[in-house]
C-alpha positions as CSV (number, residue, x, y, z in Angstrom):
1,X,-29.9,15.3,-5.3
2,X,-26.3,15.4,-5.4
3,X,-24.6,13.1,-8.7
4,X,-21.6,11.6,-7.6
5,X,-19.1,9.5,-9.7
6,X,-16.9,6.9,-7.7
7,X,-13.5,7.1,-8.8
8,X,-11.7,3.7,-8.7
9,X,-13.6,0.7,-6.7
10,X,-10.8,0.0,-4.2
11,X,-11.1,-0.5,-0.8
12,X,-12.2,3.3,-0.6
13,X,-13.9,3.5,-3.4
14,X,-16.7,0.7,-2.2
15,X,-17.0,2.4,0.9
16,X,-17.5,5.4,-0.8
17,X,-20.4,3.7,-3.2
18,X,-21.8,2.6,0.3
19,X,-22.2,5.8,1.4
20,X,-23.3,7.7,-1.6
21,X,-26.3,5.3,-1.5
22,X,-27.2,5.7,2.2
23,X,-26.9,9.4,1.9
24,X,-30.3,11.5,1.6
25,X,-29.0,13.7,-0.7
26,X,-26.8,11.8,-2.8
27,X,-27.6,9.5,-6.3
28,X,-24.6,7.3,-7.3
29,X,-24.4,8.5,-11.3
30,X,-22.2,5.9,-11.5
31,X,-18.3,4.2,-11.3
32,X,-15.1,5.2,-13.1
33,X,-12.3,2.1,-12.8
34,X,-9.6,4.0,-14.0
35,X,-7.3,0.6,-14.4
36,X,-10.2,-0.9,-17.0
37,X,-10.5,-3.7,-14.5
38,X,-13.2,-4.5,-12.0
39,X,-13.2,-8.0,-10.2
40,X,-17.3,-7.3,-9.0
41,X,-20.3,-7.3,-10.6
42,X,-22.0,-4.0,-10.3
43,X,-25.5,-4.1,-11.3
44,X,-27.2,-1.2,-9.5
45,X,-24.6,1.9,-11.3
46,X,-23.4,2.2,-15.0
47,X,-19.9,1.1,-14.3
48,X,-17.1,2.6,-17.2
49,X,-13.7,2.2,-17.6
50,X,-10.9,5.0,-18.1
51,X,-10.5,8.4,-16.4
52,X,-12.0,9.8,-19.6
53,X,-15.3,8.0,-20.0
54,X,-16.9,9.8,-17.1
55,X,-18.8,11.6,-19.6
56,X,-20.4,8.4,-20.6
57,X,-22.5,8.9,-17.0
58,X,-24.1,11.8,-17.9
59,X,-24.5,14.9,-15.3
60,X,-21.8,14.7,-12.1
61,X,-21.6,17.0,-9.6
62,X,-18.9,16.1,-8.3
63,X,-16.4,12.9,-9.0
64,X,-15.2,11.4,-5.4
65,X,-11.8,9.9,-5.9
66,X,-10.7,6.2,-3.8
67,X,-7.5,5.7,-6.5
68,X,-4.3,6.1,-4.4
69,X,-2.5,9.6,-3.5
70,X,0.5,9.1,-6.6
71,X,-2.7,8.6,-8.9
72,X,-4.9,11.7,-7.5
73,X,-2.4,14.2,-8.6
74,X,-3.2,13.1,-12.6
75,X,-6.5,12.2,-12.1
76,X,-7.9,15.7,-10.4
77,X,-6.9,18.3,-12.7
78,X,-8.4,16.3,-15.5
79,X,-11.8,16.8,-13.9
80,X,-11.2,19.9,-12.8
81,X,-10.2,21.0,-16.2
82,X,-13.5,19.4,-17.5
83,X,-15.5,21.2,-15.2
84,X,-16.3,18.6,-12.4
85,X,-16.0,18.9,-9.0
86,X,-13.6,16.8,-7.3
87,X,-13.0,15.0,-3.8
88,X,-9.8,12.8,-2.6
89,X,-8.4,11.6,0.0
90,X,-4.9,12.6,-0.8
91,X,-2.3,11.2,2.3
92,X,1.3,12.7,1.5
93,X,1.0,14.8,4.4
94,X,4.3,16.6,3.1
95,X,2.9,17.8,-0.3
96,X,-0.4,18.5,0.6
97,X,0.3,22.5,0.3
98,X,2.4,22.0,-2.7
99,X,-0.8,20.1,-4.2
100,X,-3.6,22.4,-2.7
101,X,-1.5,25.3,-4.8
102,X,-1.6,23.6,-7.8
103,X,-5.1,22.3,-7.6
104,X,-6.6,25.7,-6.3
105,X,-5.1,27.5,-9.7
106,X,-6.8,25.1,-11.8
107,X,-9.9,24.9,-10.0
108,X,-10.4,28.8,-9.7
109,X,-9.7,28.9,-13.7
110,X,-12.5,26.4,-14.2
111,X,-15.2,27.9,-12.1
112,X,-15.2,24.8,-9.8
113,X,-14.3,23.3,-6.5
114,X,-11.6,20.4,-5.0
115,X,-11.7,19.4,-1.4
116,X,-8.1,17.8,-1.0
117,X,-6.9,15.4,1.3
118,X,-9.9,14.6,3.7
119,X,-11.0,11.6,4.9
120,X,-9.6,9.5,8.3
121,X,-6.1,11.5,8.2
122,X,-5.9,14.1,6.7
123,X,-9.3,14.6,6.9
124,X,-11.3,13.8,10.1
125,X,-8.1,14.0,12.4
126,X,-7.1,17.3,10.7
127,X,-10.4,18.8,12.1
128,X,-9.3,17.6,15.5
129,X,-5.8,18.4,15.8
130,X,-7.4,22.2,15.0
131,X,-9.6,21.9,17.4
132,X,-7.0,21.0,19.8
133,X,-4.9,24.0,18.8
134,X,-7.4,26.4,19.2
135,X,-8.3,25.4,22.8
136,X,-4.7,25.3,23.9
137,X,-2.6,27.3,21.4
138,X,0.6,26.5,23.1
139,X,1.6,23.1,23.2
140,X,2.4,19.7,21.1
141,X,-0.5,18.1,20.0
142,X,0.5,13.8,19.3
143,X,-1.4,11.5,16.7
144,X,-1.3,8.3,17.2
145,X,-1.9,5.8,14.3
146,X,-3.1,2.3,14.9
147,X,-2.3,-0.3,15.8
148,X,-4.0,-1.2,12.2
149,X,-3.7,-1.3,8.5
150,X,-2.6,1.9,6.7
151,X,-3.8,2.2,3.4
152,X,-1.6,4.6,1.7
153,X,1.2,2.5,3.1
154,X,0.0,-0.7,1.5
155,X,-1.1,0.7,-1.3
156,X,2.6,2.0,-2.0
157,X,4.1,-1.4,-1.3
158,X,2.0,-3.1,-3.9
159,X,3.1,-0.6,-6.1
160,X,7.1,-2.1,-5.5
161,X,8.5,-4.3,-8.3
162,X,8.1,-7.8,-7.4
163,X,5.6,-7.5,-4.4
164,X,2.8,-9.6,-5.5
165,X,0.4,-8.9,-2.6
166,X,1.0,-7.0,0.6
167,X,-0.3,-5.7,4.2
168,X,1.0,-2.8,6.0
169,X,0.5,-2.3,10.1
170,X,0.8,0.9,11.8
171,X,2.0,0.0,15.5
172,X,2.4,3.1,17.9
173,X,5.2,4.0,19.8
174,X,3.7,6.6,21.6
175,X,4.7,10.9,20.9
176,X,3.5,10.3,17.4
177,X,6.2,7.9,16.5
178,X,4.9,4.8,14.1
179,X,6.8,1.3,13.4
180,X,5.4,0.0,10.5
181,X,4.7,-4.1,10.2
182,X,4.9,-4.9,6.2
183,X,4.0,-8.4,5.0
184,X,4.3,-9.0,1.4
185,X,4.1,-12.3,-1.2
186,X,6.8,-11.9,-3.7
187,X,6.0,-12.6,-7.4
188,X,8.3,-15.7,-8.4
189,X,12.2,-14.5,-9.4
190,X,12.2,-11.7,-7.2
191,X,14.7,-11.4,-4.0
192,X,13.3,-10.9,-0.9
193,X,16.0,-8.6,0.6
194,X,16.3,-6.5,-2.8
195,X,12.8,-6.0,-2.2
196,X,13.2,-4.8,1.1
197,X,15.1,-2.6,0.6
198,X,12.9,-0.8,-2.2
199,X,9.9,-0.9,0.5
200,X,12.5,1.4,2.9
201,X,13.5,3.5,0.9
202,X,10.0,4.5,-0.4
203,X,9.0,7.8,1.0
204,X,6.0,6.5,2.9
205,X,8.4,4.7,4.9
206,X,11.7,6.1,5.1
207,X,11.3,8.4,8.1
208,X,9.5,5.4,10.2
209,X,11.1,2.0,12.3
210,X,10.1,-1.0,9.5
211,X,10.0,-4.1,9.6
212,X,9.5,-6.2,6.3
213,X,8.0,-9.8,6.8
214,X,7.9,-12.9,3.8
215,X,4.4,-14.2,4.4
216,X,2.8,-17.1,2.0
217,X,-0.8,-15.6,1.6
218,X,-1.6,-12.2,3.3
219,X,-4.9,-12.7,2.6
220,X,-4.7,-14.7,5.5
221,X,-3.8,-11.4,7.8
222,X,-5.9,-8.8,6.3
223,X,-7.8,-6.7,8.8
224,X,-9.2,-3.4,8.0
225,X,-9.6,-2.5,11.5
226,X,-7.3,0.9,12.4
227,X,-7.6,3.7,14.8
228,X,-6.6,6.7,16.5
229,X,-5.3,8.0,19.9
230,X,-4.8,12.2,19.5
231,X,-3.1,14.0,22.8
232,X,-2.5,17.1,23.2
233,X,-1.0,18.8,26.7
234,X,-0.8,22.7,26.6
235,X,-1.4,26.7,27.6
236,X,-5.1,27.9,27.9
237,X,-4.3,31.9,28.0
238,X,-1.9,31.5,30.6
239,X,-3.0,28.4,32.4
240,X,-0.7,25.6,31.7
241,X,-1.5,21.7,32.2
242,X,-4.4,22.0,29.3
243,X,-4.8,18.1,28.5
244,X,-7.0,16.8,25.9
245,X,-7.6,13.3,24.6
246,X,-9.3,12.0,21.1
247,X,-9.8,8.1,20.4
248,X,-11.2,6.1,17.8
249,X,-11.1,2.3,16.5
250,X,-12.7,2.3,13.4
251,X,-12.4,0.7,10.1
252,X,-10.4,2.7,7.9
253,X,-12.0,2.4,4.5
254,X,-15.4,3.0,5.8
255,X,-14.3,6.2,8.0
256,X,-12.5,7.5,5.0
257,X,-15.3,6.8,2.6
258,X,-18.0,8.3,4.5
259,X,-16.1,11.4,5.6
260,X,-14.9,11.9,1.4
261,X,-19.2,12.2,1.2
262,X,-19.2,14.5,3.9
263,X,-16.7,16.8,2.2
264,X,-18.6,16.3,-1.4
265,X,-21.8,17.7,0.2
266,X,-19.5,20.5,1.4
267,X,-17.8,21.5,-1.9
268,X,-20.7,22.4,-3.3
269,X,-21.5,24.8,-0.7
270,X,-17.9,26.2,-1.5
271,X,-16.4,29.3,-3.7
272,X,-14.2,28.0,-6.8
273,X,-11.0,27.0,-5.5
274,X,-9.3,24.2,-4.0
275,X,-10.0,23.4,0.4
276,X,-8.6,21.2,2.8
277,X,-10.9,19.8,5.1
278,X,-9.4,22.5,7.7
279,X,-10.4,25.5,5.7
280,X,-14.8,24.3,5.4
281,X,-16.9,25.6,8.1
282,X,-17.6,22.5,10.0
283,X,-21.7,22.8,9.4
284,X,-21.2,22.4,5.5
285,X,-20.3,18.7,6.2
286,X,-23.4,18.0,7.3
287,X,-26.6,17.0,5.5
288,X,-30.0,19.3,6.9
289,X,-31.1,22.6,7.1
290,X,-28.8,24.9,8.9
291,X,-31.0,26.3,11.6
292,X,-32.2,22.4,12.3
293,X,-28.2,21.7,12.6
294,X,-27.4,24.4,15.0
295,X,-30.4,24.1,17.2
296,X,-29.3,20.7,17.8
297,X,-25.4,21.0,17.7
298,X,-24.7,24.1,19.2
């Protein structure tokens, strides 16, 4: 049996803990809550507080972070440092090479292994848009977010001064071009356009069309369903008009938690060093033996 430590009981976090326990392979060692705060009741798991006190669960084979991308790059090297194997779900599609460098050093030194950045995108997704490439290596491949909530984005809007609660929609455009729908409560002194303003100029929404919305509970909004359309039209060889199509409507916390398992399993089929979800052969994700697998997948 596979230990795994749940990093952070967040939205990702529980779906993570939901499918630790469903897996065949897996035991749920326990949870970490990193901000010493936890709304639930957990009476199944030893439930600890502080990145630290992870020792406090005895054995982990590997220590599957939900705690938001800014947080992940503190949080994995620690572990990795200590020994432990880590997974996240890392989202700053920009920095994920600069990251991967960093964490591969630190996980080679320490005899041990981080998958970075896999879960709905990048993760899942990143598999397909590969896929995609390889079948037609000429061509623009299109990813589609939503229409839906995006995690990472309104994860980062909580994280503004004065935003007190807050949603974030993905709406496509179609090409691979995103508006983003933010609703937020404001905590009482704060101006709403001041605010605004912080939200667009945050990286994770800078480059995108959004619109910021004063809403009076977005509890009220809150739905975790998201999805995916992927296109890609290119050259097969030298045959041209190569079209492929990839669709899902999922909910996103679930997807990403259960594809974060996946990519546990596979670290620790995995050399020291630090992998992107791109990089593990695509059987290592799966739980079975591997003649049973390819008998009935290939």
């Amino acid at each position: 049996m596979i230990r795994a430590a749940v990093i952070s009981f967040g939205n990702v976090g529980k779906a993570v803990y939901d499918a630790v326990i469903a897996a065949p392979d897996f035991e749920a060692a326990g949870i970490v809550e990193p901000n010493k705060v936890l709304t639930e009741t957990i009476k199944e798991v030893p439930v600890v507080f502080g990145i630290d006190e992870i020792k406090k669960l005895g054995k982990i084979d590997v220590a599957i972070i939900g705690a938001p991308s800014r947080a992940v790059i503190d949080i994995v090297p620690q572990y990795l440092a200590e020994g432990i194997n880590t997974v996240d779900s890392f989202d700053i599609h920009g920095s994920v090479w600069e990251t991967k460098t960093k964490f591969d050093i630190c996980a080679k030194q320490n005899g041990v292994v981080s998958v970075l950045s896999t879960g709905f995108d990048p993760g899942l997704d990143s598999l397909v848009r590969t896929l995609f490439e390889a079948a037609a290596p000429r061509g623009k491949t299109y990813t589609n977010f939503g229409p839906g909530m995006s995690m990472g984005h309104t994860v980062a809007v909580k994280s503004i001064e004065g935003v007190k609660n807050a949603l974030s929609l993905t709406i496509p455009a179609g090409a691979g071009i995103h508006r983003r729908m933010v609703y937020i409560e404001l905590e009482n002194g704060y101006d709403f356009d001041e605010v605004s303003k912080k939200i667009k100029s945050d990286p994770y929404f800078v480059n995108d069309e959004t619109y910021v919305s004063l809403e009076t509970d977005v509890n009220n909004i809150i739905d975790m369903g998201s999805g995916v359309n992927m296109t890609r039209k290119g050259v097969s060889g030298r045959t041209h008009n190569q079209n492929f199509e990839f669709n899902m409507k999922i909910n996103n916390p679930a997807l990403t938690g259960q594809f974060m398992v996946s990519s546990a399993r596979a670290a620790l089929k995995q050399k020291p060093g630090c992998y992107t979800a791109v990089e593990i052969p695509a059987v290592d994700f799966l739980y079975g033996e591997k003649e049973d697998l390819i008998r009935r997948l290939v």
